[in-house]
Every structure is written in C-alpha cells, then in structure tokens.
N, CA, C and O atoms as a Tinker XYZ file with bonds, in Angstrom:
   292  protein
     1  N      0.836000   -1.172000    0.000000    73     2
     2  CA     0.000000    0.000000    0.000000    64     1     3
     3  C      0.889000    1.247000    0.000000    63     2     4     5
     4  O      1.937000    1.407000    0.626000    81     3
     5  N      0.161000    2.241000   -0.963000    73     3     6
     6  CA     1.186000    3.336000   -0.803000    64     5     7
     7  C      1.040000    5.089000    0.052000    63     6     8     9
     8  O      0.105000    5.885000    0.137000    81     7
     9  N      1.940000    5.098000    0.372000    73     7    10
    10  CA     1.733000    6.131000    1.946000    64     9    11
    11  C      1.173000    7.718000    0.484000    63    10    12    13
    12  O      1.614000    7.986000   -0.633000    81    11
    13  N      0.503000    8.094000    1.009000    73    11    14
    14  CA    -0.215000    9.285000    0.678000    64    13    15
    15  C      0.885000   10.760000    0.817000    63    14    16    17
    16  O      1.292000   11.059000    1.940000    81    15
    17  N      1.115000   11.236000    0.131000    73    15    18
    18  CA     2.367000   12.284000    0.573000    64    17    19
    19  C      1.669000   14.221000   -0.046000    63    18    20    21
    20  O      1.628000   14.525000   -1.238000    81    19
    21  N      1.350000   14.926000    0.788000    73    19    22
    22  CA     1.027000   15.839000    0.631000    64    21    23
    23  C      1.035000   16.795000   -0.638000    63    22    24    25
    24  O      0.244000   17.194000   -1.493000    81    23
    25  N      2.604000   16.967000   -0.222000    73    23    26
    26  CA     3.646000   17.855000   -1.235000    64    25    27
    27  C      4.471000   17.009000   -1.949000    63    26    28    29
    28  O      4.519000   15.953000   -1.317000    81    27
    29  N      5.197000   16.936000   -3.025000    73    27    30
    30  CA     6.101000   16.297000   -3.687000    64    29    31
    31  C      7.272000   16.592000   -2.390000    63    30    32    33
    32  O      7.776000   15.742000   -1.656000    81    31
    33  N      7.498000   18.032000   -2.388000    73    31    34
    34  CA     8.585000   18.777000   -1.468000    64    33    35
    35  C      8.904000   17.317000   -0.127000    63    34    36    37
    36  O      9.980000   17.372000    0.468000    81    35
    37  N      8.124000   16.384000    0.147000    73    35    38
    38  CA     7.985000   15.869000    1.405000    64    37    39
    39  C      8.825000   14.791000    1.403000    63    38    40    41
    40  O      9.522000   14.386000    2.334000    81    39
    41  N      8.695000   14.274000    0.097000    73    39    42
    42  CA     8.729000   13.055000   -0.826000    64    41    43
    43  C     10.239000   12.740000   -0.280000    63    42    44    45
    44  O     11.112000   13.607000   -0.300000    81    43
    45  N     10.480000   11.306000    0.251000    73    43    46
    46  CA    11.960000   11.343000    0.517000    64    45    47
    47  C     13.213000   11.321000   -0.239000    63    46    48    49
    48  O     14.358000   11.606000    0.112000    81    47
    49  N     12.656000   10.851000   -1.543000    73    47    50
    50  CA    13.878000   11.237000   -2.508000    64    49    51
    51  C     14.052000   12.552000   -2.911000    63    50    52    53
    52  O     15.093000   13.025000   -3.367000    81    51
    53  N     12.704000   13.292000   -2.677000    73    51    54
    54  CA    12.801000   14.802000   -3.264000    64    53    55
    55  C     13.471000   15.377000   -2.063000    63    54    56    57
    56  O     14.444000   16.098000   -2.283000    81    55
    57  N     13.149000   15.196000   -0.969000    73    55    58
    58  CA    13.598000   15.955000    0.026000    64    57    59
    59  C     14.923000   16.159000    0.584000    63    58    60    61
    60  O     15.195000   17.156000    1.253000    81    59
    61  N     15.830000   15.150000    0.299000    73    59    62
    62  CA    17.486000   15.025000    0.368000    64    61    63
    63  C     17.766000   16.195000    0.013000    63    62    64    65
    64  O     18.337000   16.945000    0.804000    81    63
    65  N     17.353000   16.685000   -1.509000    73    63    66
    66  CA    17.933000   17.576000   -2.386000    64    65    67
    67  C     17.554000   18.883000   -2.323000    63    66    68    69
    68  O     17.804000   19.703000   -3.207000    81    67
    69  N     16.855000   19.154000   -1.135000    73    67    70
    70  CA    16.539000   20.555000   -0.621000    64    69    71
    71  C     16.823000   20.153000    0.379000    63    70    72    73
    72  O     16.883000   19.110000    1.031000    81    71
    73  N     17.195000   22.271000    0.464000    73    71    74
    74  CA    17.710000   23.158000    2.050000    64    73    75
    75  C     16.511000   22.892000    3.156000    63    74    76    77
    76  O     16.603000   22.226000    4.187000    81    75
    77  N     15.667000   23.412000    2.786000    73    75    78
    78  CA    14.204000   23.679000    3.260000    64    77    79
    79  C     13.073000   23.244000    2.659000    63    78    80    81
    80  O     12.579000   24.071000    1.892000    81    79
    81  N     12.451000   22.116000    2.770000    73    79    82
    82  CA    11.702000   21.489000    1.951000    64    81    83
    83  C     10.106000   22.203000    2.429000    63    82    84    85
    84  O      9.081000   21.621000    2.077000    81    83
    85  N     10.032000   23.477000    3.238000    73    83    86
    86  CA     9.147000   24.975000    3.427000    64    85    87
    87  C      9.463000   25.481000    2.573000    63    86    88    89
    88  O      8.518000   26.113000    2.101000    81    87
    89  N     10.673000   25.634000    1.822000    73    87    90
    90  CA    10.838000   26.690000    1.232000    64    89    91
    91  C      9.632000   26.734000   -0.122000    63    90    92    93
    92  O      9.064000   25.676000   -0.394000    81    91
    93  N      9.300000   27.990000   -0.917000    73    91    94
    94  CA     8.461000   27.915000   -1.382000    64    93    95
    95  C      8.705000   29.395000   -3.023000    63    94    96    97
    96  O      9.780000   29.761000   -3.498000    81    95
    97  N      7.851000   29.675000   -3.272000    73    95    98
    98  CA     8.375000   30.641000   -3.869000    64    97    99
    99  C      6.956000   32.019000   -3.396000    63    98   100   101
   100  O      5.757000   31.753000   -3.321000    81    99
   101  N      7.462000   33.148000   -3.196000    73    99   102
   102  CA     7.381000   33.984000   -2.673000    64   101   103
   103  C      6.888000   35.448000   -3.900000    63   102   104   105
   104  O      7.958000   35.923000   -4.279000    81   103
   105  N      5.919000   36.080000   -4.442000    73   103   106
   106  CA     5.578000   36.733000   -5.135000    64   105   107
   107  C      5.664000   38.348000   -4.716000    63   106   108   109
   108  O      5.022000   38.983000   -3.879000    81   107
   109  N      6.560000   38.690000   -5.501000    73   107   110
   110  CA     7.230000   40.104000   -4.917000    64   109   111
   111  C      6.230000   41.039000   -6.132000    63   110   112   113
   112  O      5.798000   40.894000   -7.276000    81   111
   113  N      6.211000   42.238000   -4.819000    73   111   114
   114  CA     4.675000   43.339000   -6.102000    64   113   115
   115  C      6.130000   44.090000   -6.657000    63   114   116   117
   116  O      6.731000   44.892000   -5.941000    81   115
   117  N      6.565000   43.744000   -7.922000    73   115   118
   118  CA     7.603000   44.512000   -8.658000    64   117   119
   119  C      6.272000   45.593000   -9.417000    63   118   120   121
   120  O      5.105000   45.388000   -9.753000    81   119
   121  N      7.006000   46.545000   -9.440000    73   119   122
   122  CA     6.101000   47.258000  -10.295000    64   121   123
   123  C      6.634000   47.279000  -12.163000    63   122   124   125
   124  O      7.769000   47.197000  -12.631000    81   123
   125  N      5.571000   47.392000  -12.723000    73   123   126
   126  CA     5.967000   46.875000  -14.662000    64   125   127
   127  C      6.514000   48.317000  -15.147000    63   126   128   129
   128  O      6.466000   49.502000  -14.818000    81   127
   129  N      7.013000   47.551000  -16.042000    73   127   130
   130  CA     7.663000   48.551000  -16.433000    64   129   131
   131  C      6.833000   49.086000  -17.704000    63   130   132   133
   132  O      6.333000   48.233000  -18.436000    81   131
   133  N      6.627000   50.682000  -18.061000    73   131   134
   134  CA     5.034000   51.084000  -18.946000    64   133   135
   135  C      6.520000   51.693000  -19.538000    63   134   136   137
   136  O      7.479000   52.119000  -18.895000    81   135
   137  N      6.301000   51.544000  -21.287000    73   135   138
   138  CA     6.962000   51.888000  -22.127000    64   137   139
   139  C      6.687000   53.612000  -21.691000    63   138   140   141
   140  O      7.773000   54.193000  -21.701000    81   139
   141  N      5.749000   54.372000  -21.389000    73   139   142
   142  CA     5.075000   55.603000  -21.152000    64   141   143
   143  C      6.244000   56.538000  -20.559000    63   142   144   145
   144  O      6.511000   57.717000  -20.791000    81   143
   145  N      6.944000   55.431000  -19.569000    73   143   146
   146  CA     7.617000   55.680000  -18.701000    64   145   147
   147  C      9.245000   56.539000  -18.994000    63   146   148   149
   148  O      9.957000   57.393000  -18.466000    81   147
   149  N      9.217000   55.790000  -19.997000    73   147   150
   150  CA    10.670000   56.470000  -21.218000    64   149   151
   151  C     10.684000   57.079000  -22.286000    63   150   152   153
   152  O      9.944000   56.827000  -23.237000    81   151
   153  N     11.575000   57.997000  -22.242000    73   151   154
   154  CA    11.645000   59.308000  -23.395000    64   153   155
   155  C     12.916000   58.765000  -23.695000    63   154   156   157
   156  O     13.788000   58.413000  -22.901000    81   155
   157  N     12.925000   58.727000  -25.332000    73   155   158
   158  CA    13.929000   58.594000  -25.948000    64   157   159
   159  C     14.756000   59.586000  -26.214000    63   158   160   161
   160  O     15.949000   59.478000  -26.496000    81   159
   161  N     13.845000   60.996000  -26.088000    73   159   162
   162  CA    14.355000   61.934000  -26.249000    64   161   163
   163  C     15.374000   62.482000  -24.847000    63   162   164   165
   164  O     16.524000   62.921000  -24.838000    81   163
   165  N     14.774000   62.332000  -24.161000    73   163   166
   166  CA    15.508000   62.719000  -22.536000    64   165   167
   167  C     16.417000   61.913000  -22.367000    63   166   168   169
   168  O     17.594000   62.163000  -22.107000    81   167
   169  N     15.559000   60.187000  -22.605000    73   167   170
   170  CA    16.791000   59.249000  -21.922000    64   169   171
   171  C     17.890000   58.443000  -22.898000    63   170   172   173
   172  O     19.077000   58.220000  -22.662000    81   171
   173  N     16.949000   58.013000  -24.288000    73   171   174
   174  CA    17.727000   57.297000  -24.595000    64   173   175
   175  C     18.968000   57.886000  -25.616000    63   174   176   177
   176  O     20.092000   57.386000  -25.680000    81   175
   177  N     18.453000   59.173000  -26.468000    73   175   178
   178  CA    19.098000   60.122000  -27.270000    64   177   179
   179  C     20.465000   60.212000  -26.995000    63   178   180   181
   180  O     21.421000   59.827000  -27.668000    81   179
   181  N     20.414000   60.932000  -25.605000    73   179   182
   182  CA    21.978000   60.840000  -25.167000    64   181   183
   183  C     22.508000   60.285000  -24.557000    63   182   184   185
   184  O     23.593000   60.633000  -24.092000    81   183
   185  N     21.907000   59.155000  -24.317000    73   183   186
   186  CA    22.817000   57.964000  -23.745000    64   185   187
   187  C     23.413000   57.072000  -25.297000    63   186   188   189
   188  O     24.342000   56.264000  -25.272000    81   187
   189  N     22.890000   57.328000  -26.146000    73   187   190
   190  CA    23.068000   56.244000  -27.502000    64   189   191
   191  C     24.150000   57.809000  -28.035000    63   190   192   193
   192  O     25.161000   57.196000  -28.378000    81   191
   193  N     24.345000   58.668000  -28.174000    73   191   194
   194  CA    25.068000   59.559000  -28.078000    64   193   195
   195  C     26.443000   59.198000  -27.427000    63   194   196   197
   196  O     27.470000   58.804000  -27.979000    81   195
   197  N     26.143000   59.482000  -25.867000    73   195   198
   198  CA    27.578000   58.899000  -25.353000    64   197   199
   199  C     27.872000   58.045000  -25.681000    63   198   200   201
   200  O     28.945000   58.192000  -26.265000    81   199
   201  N     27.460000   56.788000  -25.682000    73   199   202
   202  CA    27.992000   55.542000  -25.704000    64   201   203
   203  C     28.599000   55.382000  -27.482000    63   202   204   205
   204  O     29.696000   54.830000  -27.558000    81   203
   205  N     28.234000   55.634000  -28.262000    73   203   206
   206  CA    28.571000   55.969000  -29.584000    64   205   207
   207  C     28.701000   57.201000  -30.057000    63   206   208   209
   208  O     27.541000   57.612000  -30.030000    81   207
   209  N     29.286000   57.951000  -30.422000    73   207   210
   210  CA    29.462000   59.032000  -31.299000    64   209   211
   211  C     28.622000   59.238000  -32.495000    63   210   212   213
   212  O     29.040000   58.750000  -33.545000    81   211
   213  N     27.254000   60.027000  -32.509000    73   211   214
   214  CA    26.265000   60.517000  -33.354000    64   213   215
   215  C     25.585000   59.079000  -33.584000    63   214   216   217
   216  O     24.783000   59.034000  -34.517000    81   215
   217  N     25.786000   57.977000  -32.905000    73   215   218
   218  CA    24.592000   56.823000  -33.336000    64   217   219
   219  C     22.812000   57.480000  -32.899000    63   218   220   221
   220  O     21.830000   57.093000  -33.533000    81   219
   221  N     22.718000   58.444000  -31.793000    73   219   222
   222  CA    21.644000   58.888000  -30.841000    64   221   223
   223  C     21.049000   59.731000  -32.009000    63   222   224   225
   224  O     19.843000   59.805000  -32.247000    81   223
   225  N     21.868000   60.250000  -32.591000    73   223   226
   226  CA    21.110000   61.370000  -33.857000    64   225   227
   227  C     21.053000   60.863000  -35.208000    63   226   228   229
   228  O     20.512000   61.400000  -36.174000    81   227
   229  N     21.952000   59.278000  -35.145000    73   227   230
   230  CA    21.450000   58.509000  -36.468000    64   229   231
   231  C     20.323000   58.160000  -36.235000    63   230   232   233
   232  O     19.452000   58.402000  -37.070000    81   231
   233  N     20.020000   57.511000  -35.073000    73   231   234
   234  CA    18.694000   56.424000  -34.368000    64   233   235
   235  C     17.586000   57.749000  -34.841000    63   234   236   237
   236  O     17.089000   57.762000  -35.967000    81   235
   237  N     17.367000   58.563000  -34.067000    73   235   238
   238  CA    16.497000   59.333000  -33.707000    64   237   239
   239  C     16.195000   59.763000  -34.900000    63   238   240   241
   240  O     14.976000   59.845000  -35.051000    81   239
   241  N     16.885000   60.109000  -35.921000    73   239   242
   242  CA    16.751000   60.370000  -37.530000    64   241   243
   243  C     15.460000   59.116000  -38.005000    63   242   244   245
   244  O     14.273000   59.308000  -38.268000    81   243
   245  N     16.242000   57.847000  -37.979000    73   243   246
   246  CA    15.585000   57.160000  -38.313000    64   245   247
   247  C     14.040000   56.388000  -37.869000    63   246   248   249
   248  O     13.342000   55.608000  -38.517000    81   247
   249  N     13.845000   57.008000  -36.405000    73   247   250
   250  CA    12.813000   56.731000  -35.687000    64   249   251
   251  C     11.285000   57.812000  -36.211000    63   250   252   253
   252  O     10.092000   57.649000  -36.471000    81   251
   253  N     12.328000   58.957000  -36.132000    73   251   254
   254  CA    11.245000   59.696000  -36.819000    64   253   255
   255  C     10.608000   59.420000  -38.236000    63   254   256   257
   256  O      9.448000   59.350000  -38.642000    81   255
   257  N     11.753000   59.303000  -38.772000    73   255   258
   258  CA    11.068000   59.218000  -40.481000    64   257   259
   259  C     10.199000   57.792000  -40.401000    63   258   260   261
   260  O      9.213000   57.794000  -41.138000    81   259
   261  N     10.377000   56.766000  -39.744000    73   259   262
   262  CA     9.250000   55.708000  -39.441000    64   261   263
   263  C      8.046000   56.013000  -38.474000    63   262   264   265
   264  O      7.096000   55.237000  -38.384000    81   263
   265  N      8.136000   57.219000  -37.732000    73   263   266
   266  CA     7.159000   57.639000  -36.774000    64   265   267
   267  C      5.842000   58.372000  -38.232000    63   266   268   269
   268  O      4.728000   58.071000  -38.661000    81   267
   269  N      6.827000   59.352000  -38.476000    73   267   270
   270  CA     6.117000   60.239000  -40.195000    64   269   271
   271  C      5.456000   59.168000  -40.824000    63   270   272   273
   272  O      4.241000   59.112000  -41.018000    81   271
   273  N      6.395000   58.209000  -41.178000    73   271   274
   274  CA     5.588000   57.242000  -42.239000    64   273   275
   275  C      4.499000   56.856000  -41.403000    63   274   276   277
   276  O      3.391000   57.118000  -41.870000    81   275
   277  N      4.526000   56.368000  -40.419000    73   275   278
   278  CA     3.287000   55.110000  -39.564000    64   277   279
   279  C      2.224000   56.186000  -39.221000    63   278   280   281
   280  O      1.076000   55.821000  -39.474000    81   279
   281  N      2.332000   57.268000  -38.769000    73   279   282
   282  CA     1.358000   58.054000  -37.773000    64   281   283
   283  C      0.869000   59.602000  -39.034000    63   282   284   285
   284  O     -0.038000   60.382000  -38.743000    81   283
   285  N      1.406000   59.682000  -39.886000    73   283   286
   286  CA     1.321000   61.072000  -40.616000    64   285   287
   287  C      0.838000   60.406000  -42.007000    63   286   288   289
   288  O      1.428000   60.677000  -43.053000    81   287
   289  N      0.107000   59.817000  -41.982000    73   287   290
   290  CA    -0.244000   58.991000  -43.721000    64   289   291
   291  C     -1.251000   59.320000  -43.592000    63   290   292
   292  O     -2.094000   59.081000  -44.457000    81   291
C-alpha cells in the first residue's frame, strides 16, 4: 500500500535535495515597467550619443522618419 504524501517537497527522494523542503516561492509586487515611462528623447538620445558618437542622432533620424511614415499617412 502506498503512503499518501502531501507535497512532492515531502517526498523522501525529493527531500534530500533541498535546504528547506518549506521553502516555497514567494511573489514580490515589482512594479511593470510602462513603455510611457521612457523618453527617448531625454533618456535614450543621449545615452546612444555617449555611448557611440552621433549613433543617438542617427537612431532618432531614423525613428522619426518611421514615426512620419506610420502616424502622418
């Protein structure tokens, strides 16, 4: 007959292989991240700037003329 076991966690082969067979997983309130939240213009412009030399004013060139095309037709 076979013994009835709650949790897997309990299970004696499972249980060797854990610290804390309580342990559990734990749901943290991260807050999301809202695209809303970032300006390319403030943040990412001159950071793609520093980090490259005129890539921030290639990008941004090219973001617009796809912004024109998608939103200005």
């Amino acid at each position: 007959m076979m013994k009835h076991i709650e949790k897997l966690s309990y299970h004696p082969l499972i249980s060797r292989f854990l610290d804390s067979p309580q342990s559990g997983y734990k749901n943290f309130d991260a807050r999301p991240f809202h695209a809303t939240e970032y300006s390319w213009q403030e943040e990412g412009l001159p950071l793609a700037d520093r980090l490259c030399t005129e890539l921030g004013s290639l990008l941004d060139e090219k973001f617009r003329n796809a912004y024109d095309l998608t939103y200005n037709t």
